[in-house]
C-alpha positions in Angstrom: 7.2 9.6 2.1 4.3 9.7 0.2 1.4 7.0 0.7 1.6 4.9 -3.1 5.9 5.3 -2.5 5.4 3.2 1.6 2.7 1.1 -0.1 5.3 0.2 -2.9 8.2 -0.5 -1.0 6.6 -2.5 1.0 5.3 -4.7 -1.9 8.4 -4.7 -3.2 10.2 -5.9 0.2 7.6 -8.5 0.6 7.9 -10.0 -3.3 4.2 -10.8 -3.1 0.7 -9.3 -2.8 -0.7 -8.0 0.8 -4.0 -7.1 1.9 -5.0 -3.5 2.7 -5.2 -4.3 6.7 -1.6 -5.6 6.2 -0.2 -3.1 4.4 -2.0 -0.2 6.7 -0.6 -2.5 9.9 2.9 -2.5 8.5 3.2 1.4 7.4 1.9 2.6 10.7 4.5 0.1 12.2 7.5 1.3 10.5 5.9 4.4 10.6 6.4 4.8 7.1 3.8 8.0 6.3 1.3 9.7 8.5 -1.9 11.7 7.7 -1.2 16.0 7.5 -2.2 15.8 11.0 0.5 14.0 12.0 -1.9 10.6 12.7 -1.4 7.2 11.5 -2.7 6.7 8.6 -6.5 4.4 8.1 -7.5 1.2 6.1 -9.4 3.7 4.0 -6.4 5.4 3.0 -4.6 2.7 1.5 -7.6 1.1 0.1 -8.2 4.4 -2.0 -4.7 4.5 -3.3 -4.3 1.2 -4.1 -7.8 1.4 -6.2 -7.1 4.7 -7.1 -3.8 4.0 -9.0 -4.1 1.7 -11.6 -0.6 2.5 -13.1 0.9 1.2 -10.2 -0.8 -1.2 -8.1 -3.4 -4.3 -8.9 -6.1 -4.8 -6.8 -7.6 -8.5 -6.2 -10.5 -8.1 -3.5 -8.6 -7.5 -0.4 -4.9 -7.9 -1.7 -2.6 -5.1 -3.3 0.4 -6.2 -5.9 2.3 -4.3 -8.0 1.7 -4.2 -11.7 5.4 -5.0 -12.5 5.2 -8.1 -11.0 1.6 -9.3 -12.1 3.2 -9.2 -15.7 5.8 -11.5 -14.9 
């Protein structure tokens, strides 16, 4: 699974925003994706791909939505 698809489903699992710690805490957990090298994946990560795509995810400081659900 690919990092914005784990960050996603958990969004959508939750029904509300998370923070990047949370969501990096909860993919590792469920061990949802992993770096190429096979380790878990960093705070950075997800931080980057959650800024990174704006067709997909809302950033508010620390927390992560989806944009689906901020137009509702």
């Amino acid at each position: 699974m690919q990092l914005e698809q784990a960050i996603q489903q958990l969004l959508e699992q939750k029904g509300s925003s998370m923070t990047v710690a949370e969501l990096t805490d909860a993919i590792n957990n469920q061990q949802l994706c992993t770096r190429h090298d096979g380790t878990p994946v960093c705070d950075f990560q997800v931080h980057g791909r959650s800024f990174n795509r704006k067709d997909l995810f809302v950033r508010e400081g620390e927390k992560v939505k989806l944009v689906k659900s901020s137009k509702s």
